[in-house]
Each structure stands twice: as C-alpha cells, then as structure tokens.
N, C-alpha and C positions, 0 to 999 in steps of 0.2 A: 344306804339311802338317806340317811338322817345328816351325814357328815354333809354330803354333795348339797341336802338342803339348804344348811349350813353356810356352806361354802358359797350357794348362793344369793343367801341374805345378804351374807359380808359381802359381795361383789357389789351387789343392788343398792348399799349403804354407801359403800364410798363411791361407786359412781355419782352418786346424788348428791355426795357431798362435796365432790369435783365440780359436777355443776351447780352447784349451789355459788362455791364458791368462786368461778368463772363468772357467773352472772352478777355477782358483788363487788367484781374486780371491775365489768362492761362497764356497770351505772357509777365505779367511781371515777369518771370520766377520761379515759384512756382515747387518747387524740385521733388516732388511726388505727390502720390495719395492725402496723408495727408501733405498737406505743408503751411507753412504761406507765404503772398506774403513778396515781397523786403520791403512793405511799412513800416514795423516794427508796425504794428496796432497787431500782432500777434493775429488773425482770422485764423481759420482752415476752407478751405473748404475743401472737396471731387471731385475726377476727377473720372471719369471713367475708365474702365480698358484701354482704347487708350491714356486714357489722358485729354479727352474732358467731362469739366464740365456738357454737353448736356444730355451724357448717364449715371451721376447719378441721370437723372429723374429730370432734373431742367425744360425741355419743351422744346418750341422751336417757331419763331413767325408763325410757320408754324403751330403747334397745336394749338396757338390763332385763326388762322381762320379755321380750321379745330372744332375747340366746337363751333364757332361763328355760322359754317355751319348747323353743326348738332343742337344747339341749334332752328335756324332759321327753318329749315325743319319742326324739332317735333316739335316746338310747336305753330307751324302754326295751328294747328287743337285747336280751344277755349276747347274742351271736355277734354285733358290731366288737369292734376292737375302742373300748371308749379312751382306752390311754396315748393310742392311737394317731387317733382327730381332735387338732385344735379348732377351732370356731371363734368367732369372732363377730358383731353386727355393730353397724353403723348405718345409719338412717334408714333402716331396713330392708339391707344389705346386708346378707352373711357370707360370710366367708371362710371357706374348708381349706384347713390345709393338715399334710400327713402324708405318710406313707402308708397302702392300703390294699388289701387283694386288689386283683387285675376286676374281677365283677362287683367291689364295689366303690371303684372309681369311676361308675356310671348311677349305681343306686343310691347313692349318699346324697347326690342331690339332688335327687327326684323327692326324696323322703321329706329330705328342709322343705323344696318347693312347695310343698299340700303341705307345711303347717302355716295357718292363719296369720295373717301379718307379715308373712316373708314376701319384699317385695322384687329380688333378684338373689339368684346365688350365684358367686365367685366360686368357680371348682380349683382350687387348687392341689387337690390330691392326686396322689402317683401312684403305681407300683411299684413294686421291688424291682431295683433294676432298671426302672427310667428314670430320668432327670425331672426333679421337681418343674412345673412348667410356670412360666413368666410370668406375675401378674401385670395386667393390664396396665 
C-alpha cells in the first residue's frame, strides 16, 4: 500500500510539473495552435481550440487525483486483478483498459462510475478471448 502511495505522489508531481510547464511555455507567447515557443529550441506543441494546452488532452493535477481517487476505491477490493487494468482520466474521463473476467467486463465500470468526480467512463476492457474493442 505504501509503494502504490508512492507511486502516486510521483505521478501527481510530475503531472503538475507538465502542467506547470505547459502553461509557461502558453504565456511565453507561442503564435497558434501549432507554434514554437520564443525559446528557439523549435519544439512544436498543440493548444487547444481556446488555446489552452489542457484541452489537447495533456490532463490536469485535478485528473491526478481524480485516477489517484478512482484507483484507491477499486482496488480497495483484493478480488480485482489490479495488474490487470490500466486506467487512465482525462477531464474527467476514465478510461479502462485490459483483459478481464467475462463478469467484470461489465462491473469495472459501474464501480469507477459511483466514485465522486467521475464524469463518463470509456470501457475498454475484454475478456479472454475477445478482441480488445475500439476506442471511440
């Protein structure tokens, strides 16, 4: 329990200091969508349509603790397979994927759904034996 803690400070850290540093890159005046910053390292990232690096799906430290949350809930129960299921959220959005018993390729995401702040879940989990299914 204490490593996983761990393991999700360091995620919760550099997430934020992705966005940290995304947003230091926005305000030093990056022309467009596709633009290089002022620093002449000529790196392209992507802005979203406002502008805001956040909504091409970079995250946010609010989705670190929002899979921190979700992570902690599910796999509170020893019975899941945790090595399993990966997960993943994005504007609060999660997202499953894995190979997984046949019955809980329908509970897995009923469970994310009822934790607090989840605001849709992407099923992408299988079972043995079927074909991973196509994200949207």
């Amino acid at each position: 329990m204490r490593r996983v803690l761990l393991a999700l400070t360091a995620i919760g850290a550099a997430v934020a200091g992705v966005v940290a540093l995304l947003r230091r890159r926005r305000s030093s005046g990056a022309p467009d969508r596709w633009g290089s910053s002022d620093d002449g390292g000529g790196r392209l990232e992507y802005h979203g349509p406002s502008g805001d690096p956040l909504e091409a799906g970079g995250g946010s430290p609010d989705d670190a603790r929002l899979l921190a949350r979700v992570q902690s809930e599910l796999f509170r129960d020893a019975a899941l397979p945790k090595g399993d299921i990966a997960l993943d959220a994005v504007g609060g959005v999660i997202t499953l994927r894995g190979q997984v018993d046949e019955a809980l390729v329908a509970d897995v995401p009923i469970r994310v759904a009822a934790v607090e702040g989840v605001l849709r879940v992407e099923n992408l989990l299988h079972a043995p034996g079927s074909p991973p299914p196509v994200s949207a």
